[in-house]
N, C-alpha and C positions, 0 to 999 in steps of 0.2 A: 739345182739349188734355187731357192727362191731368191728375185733380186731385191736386193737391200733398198728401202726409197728414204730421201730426207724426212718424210713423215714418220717415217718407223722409226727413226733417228732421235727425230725431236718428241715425238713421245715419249720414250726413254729416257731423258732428259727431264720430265715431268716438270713442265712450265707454270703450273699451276702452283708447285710447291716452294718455285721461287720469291713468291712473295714475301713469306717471314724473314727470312734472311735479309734482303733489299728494305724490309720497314727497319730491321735495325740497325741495317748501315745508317739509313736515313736516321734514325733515332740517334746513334751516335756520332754521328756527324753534326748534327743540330746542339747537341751535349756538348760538345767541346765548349761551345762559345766563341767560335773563331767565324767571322763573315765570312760568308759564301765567297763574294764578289767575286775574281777573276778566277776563284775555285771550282768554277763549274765541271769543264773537263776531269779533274781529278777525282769530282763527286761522282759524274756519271760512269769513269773506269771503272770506282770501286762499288758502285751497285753491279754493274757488269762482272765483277767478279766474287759476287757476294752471289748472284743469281746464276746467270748462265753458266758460270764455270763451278764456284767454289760447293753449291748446290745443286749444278746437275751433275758435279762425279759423283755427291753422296748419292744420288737418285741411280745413278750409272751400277757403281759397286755394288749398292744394295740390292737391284733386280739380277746383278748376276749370280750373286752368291745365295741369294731367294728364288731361284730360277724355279726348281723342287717345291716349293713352298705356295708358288703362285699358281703351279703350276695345277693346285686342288684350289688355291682359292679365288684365282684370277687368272683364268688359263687365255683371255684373249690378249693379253698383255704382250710386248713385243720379243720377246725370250720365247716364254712357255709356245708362242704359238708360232714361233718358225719365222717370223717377218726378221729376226735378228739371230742369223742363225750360227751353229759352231759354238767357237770361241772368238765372234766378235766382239760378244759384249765386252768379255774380258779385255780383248784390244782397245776399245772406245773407251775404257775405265781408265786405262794407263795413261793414251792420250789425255783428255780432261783433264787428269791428276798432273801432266806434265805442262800443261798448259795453262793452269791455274798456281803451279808453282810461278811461271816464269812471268805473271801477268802482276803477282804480288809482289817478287823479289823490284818488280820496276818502279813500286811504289815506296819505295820504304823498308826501312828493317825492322819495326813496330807491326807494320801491316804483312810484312813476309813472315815474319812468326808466329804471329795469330793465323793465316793463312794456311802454316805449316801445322800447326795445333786442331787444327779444323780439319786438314786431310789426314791425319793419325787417325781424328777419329773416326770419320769416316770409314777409313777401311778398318779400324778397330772393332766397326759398329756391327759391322758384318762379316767383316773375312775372319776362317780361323786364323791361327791359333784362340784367339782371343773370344771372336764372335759375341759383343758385347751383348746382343740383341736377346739370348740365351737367355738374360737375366734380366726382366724388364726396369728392375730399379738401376742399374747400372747402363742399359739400353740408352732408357730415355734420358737417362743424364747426360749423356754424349751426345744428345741430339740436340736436347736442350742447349746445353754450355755452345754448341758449334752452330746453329742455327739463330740463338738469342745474344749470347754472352759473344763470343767473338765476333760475329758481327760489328755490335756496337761498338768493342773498344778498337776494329780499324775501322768504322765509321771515322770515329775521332781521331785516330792513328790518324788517316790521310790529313785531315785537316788540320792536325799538325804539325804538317809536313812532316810523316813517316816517323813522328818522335814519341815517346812515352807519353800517353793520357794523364791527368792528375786523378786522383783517388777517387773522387768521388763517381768520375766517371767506371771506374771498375766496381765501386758497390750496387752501382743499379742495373748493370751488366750482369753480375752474379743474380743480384734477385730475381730479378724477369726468365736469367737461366733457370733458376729453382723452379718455378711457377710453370715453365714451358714444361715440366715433366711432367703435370696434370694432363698438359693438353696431348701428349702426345699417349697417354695412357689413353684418350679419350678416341686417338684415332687407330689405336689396337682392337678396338671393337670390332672390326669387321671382317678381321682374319683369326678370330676364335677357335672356329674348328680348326682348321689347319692346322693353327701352333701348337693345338692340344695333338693331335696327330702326329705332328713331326717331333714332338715336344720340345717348343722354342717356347721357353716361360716370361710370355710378355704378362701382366700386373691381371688384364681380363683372366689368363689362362692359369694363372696359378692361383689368383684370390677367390677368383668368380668374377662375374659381373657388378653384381650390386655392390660387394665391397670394393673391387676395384673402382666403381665411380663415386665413392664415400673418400679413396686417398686421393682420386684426381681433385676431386672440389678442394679437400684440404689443403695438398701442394699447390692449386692455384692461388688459395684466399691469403694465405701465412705471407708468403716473401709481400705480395702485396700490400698487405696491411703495414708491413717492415719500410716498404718503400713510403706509406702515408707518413709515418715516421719520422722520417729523414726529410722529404719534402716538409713538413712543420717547420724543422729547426734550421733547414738549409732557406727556406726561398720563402716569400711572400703567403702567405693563408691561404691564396684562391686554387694555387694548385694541390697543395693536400686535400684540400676541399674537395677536389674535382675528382682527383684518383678514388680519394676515400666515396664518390659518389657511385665512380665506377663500378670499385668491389660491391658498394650497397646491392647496385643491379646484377651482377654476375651470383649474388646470392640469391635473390627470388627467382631468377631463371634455374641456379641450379638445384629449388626446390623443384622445379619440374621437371627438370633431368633425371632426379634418381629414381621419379614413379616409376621410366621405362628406358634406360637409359640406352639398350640395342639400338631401337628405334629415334629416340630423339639427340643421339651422339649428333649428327649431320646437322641438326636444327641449333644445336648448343653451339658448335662451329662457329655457324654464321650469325649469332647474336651472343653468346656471353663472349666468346674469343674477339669477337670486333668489341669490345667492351675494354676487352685485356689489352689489344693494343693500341686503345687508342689511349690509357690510360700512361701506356711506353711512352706517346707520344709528348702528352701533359708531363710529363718527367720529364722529357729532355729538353723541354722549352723551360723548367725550371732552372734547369743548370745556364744555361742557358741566358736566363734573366740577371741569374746570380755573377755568370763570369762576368760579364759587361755591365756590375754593379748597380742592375736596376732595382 
């Protein structure tokens, strides 16, 4: 048997995809409107269980039950190619999942149910019976809603001390979820064949390409525009201003997106998606401005 090393481990864990999750802690934690100050430890748990745990089980579950899958599209990955071998991934999934329970129930009952809401779906996203992933409009809403939306509201949860968020914090939670289902249409492009093969109907595999990057742009631009919206009536001019500059740009970029969009998915990543959340970010410093009545 090949031995198992901490690299094969933590690539598994895909550290790279813990960044969306940790922005909207930070996002929702910044939204509450509650000072940092002697908050800091509590911020840093809940990025800690926003990334390393609550986001590397979904990474965990999701290469186990996509073992087959990767295994045509991404066969060096640590499953398909033996570095993680057996049924350990399955073990490593459990753990994680139990260990992100017990890291959220310490923070709060706000943040322990959003937490628990997050690993439903999670393993909903993937495991059968269920296997959301199946059906890309329902897929990527669970990745959305658990990666964007719950995030933010125990961002704010913690900073609450573990108490219910006020409303407004839960509408731009929702929006930014809606939105994130573009993006993650946008990162289904690269396992095309495969899904058509095993037939797992992510939005690429069942629409096409080109249509499928015609409803990402859409899901991205709509909640957004909703969020300019609301920043209007909620907070000062210069941040609807800013978001609504955002979208501007996330539109001429995604005119070049749909010439080739195989190809420039990766490019749109790193410049309309930094666009998208930095616009998350301009919104929570709205709320932000507005709790502390400035």
């Amino acid at each position: 048997m090949q031995r198992v090393t901490p690299a094969a481990i933590l690539e598994l864990t895909k550290p790279i995809t813990w960044f969306p999750p940790m922005w909207a802690f930070g996002c929702g934690a910044i939204s509450s409107g509650v000072p940092f100050g002697g908050r800091w430890p509590l911020v840093l748990a809940g990025v800690g269980l926003a990334g390393p745990l609550l986001c590397a089980t979904s990474q965990i579950v999701n290469d186990w039950f996509d073992r087959h899958v990767d295994a045509i599209n991404e066969p060096e990955r640590p499953i398909p190619s033996g570095r993680i071998p057996g049924r350990l991934g399955l073990v490593l999934a459990c753990v994680w999942t139990a260990l992100s329970a017990l890291a959220a129930a310490a923070l709060g009952p706000w943040v322990f149910a959003a937490a628990l809401a997050g690993l439903v779906l999670a393993w909903a996203y993937s495991a059968p019976p269920l296997r959301l992933k199946q059906n890309g409009w329902w897929g990527n809403a669970a990745v959305g809603f658990s990666y964007e939306g719950l995030a933010w509201v125990t961002g704010a949860a913690v900073m609450a001390g573990g108490a219910m968020p006020e409303p407004r914090v839960f509408v731009l939670a929702v929006l930014y979820s809606l939105g994130a289902h573009g993006i993650m249409t946008l990162n289904d492009f690269k396992s095309v064949e495969g899904d058509r093969r095993l037939g797992i109907g992510s939005l690429p595999a069942r629409l096409g390409v080109a249509r499928a990057t015609r409803v990402a742009c859409v899901a991205m631009a709509i909640p957004q525009l909703v969020v300019v919206g609301c920043l209007w009536a909620w907070a000062p001019p210069l941040y609807a201003t800013l978001v609504a500059a955002s979208v501007v740009g996330q539109g001429l970029l995604m005119i070049r997106l749909v010439r080739d969009p195989r190809r420039l998915a990766p490019w749109y990543n790193g410049t309309g998606v930094t666009l998208y959340v930095l616009g998350m970010l301009v919104s929570a410093f709205a709320l932000r401005v507005t709790a502390a009545g400035g």
